[in-house]
C-alpha positions as CSV (number, residue, x, y, z in Angstrom):
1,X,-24.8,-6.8,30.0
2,X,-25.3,-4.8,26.9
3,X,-26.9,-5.8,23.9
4,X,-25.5,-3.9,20.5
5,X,-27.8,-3.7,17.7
6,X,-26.4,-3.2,14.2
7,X,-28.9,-1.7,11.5
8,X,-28.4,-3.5,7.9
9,X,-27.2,-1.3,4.8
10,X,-28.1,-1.8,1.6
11,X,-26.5,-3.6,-0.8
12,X,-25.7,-1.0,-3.3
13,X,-24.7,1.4,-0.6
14,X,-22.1,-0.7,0.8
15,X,-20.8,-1.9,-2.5
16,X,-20.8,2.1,-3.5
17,X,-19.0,3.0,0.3
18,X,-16.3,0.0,-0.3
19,X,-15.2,0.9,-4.3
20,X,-14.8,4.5,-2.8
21,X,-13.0,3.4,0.2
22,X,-10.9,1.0,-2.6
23,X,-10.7,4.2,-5.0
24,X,-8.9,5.8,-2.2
25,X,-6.5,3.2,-0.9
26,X,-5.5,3.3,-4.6
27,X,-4.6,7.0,-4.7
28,X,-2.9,6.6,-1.2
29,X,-0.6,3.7,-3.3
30,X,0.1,5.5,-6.1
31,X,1.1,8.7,-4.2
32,X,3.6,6.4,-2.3
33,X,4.7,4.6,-5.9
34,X,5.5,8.3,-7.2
35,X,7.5,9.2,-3.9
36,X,9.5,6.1,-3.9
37,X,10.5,6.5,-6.9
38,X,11.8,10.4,-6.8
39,X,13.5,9.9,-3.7
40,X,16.9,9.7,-3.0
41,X,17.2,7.1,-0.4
42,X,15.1,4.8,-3.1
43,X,18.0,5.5,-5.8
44,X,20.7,5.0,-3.1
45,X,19.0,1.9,-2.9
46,X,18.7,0.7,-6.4
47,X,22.4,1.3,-6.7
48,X,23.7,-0.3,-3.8
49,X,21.0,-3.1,-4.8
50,X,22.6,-3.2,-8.6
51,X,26.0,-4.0,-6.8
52,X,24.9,-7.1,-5.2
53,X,22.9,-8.4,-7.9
54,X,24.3,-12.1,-7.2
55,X,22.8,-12.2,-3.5
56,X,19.3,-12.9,-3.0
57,X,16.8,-10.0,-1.2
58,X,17.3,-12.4,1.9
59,X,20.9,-12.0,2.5
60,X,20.8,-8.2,1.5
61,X,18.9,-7.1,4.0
62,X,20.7,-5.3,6.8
């Protein structure tokens, strides 16, 4: 059987390692925000969504 051994960081390090790891995810969202909203398949959807706007997302959903 092996035995791991895991070394401690500090606290400031890992607090500075997860806000850049958070400042990252972030970007990655935004990017993705910005691309739904230029693409075409996202207007396509929009207007097919304006259409139905009596039905709720549950029974729009193909």
């Amino acid at each position: 059987m092996t035995t791991t051994t895991r070394t401690r960081r500090s606290p400031a390090q890992s607090a500075e390692q997860r806000r850049t790891r958070q400042d990252e995810l972030l970007a990655t969202l935004a990017d993705g925000v910005q691309a739904l909203t230029t693409s075409d398949g996202w207007r396509r959807y929009l207007r097919a969504m304006s259409t139905l706007r009596t039905y709720s997302t549950g029974n729009t959903q193909h």
